[in-house]
DRENMAR-991560 format. One line per field, with one value per residue (C-alpha): chain; residue in one letter; z, x, y. Coordinates in steps of 0.05 Angstrom, whole numbers. Example, Ala and Ser with C-alpha at 12.3 -4.5 7.8 and 13.67 -1.06 7.14 Angstrom:
! residues 2
kette	A / A
rest	a / s
w	156 / 143
u	246 / 273
v	-90 / -21
END
This chain:
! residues 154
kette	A / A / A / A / A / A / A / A / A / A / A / A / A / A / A / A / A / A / A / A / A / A / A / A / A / A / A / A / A / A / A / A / A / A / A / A / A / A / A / A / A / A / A / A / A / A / A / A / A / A / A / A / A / A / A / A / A / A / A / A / A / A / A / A / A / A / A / A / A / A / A / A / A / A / A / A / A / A / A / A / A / A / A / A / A / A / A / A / A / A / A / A / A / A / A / A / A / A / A / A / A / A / A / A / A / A / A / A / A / A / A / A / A / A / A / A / A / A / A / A / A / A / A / A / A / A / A / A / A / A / A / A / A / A / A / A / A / A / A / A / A / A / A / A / A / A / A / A / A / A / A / A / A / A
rest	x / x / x / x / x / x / x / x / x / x / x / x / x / x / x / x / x / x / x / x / x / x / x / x / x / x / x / x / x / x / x / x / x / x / x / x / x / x / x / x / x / x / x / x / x / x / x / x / x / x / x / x / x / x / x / x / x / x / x / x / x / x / x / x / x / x / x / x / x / x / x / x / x / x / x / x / x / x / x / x / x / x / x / x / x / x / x / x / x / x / x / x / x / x / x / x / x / x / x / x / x / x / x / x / x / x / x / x / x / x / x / x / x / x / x / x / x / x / x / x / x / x / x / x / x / x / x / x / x / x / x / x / x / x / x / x / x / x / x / x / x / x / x / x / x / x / x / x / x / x / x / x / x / x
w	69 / 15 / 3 / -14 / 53 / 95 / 72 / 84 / 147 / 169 / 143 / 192 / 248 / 230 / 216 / 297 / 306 / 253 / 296 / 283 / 212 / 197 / 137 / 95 / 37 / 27 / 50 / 26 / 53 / 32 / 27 / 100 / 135 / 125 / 139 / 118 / 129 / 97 / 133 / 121 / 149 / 129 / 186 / 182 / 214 / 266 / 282 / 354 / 319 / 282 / 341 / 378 / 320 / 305 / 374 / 386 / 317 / 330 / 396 / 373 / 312 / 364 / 407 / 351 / 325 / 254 / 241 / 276 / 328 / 320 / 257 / 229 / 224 / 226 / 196 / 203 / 161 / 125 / 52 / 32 / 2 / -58 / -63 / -111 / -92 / -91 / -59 / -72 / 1 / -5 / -66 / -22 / 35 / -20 / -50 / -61 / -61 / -131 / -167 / -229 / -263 / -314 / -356 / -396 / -457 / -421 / -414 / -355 / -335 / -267 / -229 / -161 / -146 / -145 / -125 / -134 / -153 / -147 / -225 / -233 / -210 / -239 / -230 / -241 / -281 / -321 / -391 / -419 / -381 / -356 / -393 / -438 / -379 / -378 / -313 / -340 / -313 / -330 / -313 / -311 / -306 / -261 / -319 / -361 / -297 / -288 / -237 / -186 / -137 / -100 / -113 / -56 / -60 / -21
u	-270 / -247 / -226 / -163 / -159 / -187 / -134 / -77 / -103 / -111 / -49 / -11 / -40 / -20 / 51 / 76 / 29 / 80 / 126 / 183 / 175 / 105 / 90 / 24 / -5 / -70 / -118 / -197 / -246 / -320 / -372 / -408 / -335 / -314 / -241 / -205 / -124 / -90 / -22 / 30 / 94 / 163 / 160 / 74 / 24 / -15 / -78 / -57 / -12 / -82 / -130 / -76 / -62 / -138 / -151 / -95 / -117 / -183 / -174 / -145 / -184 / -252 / -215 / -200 / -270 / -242 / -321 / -382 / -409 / -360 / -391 / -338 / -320 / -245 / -223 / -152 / -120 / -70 / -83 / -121 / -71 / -110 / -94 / -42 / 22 / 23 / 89 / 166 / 172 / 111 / 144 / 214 / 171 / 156 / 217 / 217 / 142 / 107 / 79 / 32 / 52 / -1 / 31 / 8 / -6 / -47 / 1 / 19 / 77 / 83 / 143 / 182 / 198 / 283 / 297 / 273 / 310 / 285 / 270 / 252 / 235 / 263 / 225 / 242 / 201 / 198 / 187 / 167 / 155 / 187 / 263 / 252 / 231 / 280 / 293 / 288 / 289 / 259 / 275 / 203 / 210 / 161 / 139 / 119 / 75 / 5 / -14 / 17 / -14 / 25 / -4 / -26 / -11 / -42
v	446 / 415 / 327 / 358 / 400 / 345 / 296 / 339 / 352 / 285 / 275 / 321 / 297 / 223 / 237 / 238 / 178 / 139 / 105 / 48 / 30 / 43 / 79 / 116 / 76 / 121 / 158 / 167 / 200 / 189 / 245 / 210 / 240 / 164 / 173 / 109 / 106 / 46 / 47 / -14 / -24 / -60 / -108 / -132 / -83 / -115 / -103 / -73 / -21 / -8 / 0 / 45 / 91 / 97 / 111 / 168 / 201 / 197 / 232 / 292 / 298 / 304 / 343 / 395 / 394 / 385 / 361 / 392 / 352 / 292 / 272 / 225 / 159 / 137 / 67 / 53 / -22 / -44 / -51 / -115 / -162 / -153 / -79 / -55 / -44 / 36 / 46 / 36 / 15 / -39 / -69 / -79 / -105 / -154 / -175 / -257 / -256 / -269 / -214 / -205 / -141 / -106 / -57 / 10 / -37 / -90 / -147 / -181 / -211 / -259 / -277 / -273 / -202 / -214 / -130 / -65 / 8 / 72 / 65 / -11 / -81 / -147 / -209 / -282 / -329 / -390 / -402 / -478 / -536 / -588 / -605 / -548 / -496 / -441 / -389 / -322 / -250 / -184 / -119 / -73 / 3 / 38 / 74 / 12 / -12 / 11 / -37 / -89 / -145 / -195 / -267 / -307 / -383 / -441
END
């Protein structure tokens, strides 16, 4: 069977286990049957909602024998918060939150996530220092953006 298969297959199985407003991020699956599920959800994923959604998944995968002799493992987190931002949904999760952008040409560009469309962010950020610091925005296209990560601040 195939990553590909094995993925999609997981992938039906998780669906009914999705409940209020938790939502698939990604899923990998190493060549040990190392099934990890990174699932996130617009109002925080606990790690309760974790532990029961690993256990009901990996209760009907062993009862289907989708592996030979249970020989799987099943991991099931939210993404790190140093994961990329994969998904239109995490990035309105994150509106207000400060975000470094990388773009297709290598630049970055940091600033307070203001709103998201289907096509775009726009961000909020300051340029100069002090009297001469100025508020700007930008408007980013998904296309332009090649990778995002909220920044943490202590």
């Amino acid at each position: 069977m195939s990553r590909e298969d094995q993925i999609e297959i997981v992938q039906k199985l998780l669906h009914p286990l999705l409940t209020d407003d938790i939502f698939l991020v990604d899923i990998k699956i190493k060549p040990i049957n190392n099934i990890k599920i990174y699932l996130d959800a617009d109002s925080g994923l606990g790690i309760e909602k974790c532990i029961k959604i690993n256990r009901a998944l990996y209760k009907i995968m062993e009862e289907m024998g989708i592996y030979p002799e249970g020989d799987f493992s099943l991991e099931v987190s939210s993404p790190g918060i140093e994961e990329p931002l994969k998904l239109y949904r995490q990035y309105v999760k994150n509106t207000g939150r400060d975000l470094e952008v990388t773009l297709n040409d290598a630049s970055t560009q940091s600033g307070k996530l203001l709103g998201v469309t289907e096509n775009e962010i726009v961000i909020e950020f300051t340029e100069g220092k002090n009297k001469k610091a100025v508020v700007r925005q930008s408007t980013i296209p998904f296309t332009e953006i090649k990778e995002t990560v909220v920044l943490i601040k202590f």
